[in-house]
N, C-alpha and C positions, 0 to 999 in steps of 0.2 A: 629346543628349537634349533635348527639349522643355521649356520651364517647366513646371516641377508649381506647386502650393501643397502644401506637406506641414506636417504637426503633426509636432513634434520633444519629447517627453517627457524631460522630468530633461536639458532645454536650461540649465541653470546650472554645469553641470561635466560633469568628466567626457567620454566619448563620446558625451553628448546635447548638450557644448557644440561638441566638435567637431565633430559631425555639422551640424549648426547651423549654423556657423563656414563650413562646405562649402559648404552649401547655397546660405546665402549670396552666397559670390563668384560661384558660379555666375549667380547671381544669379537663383535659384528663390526663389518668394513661401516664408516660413516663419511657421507659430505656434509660438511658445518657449514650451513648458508647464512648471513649475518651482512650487516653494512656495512661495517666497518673489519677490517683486515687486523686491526690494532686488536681491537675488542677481543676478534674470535683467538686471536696467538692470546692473550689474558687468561680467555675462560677455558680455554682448550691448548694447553701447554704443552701436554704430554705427545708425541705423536710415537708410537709403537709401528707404524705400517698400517694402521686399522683405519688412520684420519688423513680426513684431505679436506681445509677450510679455502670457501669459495665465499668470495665476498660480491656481493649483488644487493641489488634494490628485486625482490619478488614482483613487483609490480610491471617490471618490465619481462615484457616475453624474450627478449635476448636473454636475460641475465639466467631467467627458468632454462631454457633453452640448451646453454653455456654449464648452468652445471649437470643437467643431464649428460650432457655430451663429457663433460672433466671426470664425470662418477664411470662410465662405461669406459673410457680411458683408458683410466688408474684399475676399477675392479674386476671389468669387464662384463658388468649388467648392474644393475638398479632393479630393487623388490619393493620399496617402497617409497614411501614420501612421510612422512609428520609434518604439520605445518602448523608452529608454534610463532610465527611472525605476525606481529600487529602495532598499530599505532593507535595509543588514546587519546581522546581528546576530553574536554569541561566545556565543549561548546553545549549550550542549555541549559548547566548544571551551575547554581547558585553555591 
């Protein structure tokens, strides 16, 4: 596959951080979107020139918005999206 630049959401764990992680070696340009700024430098240490962690809440249309615009920036386009970002809840669940 050719280099993409892909935006990788809920890039701080989980299978946004392995997708991430992937990306990566492959060594595709990636934005790490996550909430926390702390989290994403944790799970994503290494920066070679392939990563740019953006820290945002998805929910908001600035923050979506904001790393589209930081991803054409830094790579100068955006191929994709994975949207590995979620919140669980136990509301109903005994």
């Amino acid at each position: 596959m050719k280099k993409q630049t892909v935006l990788v959401t809920g890039a701080a764990s989980g299978i946004g951080r392995a997708c991430a992680r992937k990306l990566l070696d492959e060594e595709h340009d990636v934005v790490a979107l996550d909430l926390k700024q702390e989290a994403l430098a944790a799970a994503l240490p290494e920066d070679f020139g392939h990563l740019l962690r953006f820290a945002g809440d998805v929910s908001r249309h600035e923050c979506c918005t904001g790393a589209i615009a930081a991803a054409i920036a830094r790579f100068g386009k955006l191929d994709a999206v994975t949207h590995w970002a979620a919140m669980h809840s136990d509301i109903g669940h005994d």
